[in-house]
C-alpha positions in Angstrom: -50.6 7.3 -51.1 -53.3 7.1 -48.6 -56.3 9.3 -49.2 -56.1 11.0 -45.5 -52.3 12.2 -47.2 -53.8 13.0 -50.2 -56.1 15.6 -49.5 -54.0 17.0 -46.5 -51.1 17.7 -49.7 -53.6 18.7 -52.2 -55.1 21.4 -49.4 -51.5 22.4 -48.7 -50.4 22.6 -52.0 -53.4 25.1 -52.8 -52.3 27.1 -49.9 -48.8 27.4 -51.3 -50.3 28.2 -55.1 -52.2 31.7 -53.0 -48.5 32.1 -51.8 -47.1 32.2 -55.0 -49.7 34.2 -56.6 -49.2 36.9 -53.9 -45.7 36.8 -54.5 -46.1 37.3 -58.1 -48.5 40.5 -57.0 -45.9 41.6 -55.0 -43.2 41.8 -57.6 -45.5 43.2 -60.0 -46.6 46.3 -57.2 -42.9 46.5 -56.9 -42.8 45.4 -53.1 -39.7 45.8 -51.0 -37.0 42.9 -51.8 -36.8 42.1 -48.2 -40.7 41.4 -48.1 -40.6 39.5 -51.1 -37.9 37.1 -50.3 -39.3 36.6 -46.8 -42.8 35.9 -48.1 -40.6 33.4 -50.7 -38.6 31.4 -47.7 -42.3 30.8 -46.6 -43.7 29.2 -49.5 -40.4 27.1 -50.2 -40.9 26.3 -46.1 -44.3 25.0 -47.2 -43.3 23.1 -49.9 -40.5 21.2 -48.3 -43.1 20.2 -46.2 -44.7 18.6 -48.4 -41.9 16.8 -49.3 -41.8 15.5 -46.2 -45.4 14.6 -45.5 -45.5 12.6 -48.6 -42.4 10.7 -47.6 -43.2 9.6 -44.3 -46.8 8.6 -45.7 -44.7 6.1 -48.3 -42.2 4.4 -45.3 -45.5 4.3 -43.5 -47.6 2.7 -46.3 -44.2 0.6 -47.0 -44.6 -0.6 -43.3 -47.4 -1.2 -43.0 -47.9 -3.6 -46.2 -45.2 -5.7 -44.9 -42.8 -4.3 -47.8 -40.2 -3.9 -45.8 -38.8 -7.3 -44.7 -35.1 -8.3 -44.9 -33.0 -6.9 -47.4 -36.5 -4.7 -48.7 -35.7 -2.8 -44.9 -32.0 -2.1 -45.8 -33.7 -0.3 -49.4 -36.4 1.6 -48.2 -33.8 3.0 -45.8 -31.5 4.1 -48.2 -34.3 5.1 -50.9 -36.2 7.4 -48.1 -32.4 8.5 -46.4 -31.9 9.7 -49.9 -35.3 11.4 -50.7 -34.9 12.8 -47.3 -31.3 14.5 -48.1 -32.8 15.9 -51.1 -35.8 18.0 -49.5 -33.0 19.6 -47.1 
């Protein structure tokens, strides 16, 4: 993964850890269920996100190297429609 991606999904994944942690403080301080599960859709938001950005970055890297040529094009499309169907 290129480094650029790297640290953008190491920064974005530290967010999402301070999410989790204040949901955790929120369930522990007994927080209303509605405030909770919406502070919850957020961080799983986030972290599809991710997903997503780390995806692209690989068909771009894949791209860009040249690894995608003839029959490698019809496998990166079917690896990344996959990958992609599992982060929805």
């Amino acid at each position: 993964m290129v480094s650029e991606c790297s640290e953008d999904v190491r920064l974005r994944l530290k967010k999402i850890e301070g999410q989790i942690r204040g949901l955790q403080r929120m369930i522990e301080q007994g927080k209303d269920c509605s405030e909770v599960i919406h502070q919850l859709r957020a961080a799983s938001k986030a972290l599809d996100k991710v997903g997503f950005i780390i995806l692209t970055h690989r068909i771009r890297e894949c791209a860009e190297r040249g690894e995608v040529e003839g029959s490698g094009t019809d496998r990166l499309i079917e690896e990344s429609m996959k990958l992609f169907l599992s982060l929805s």
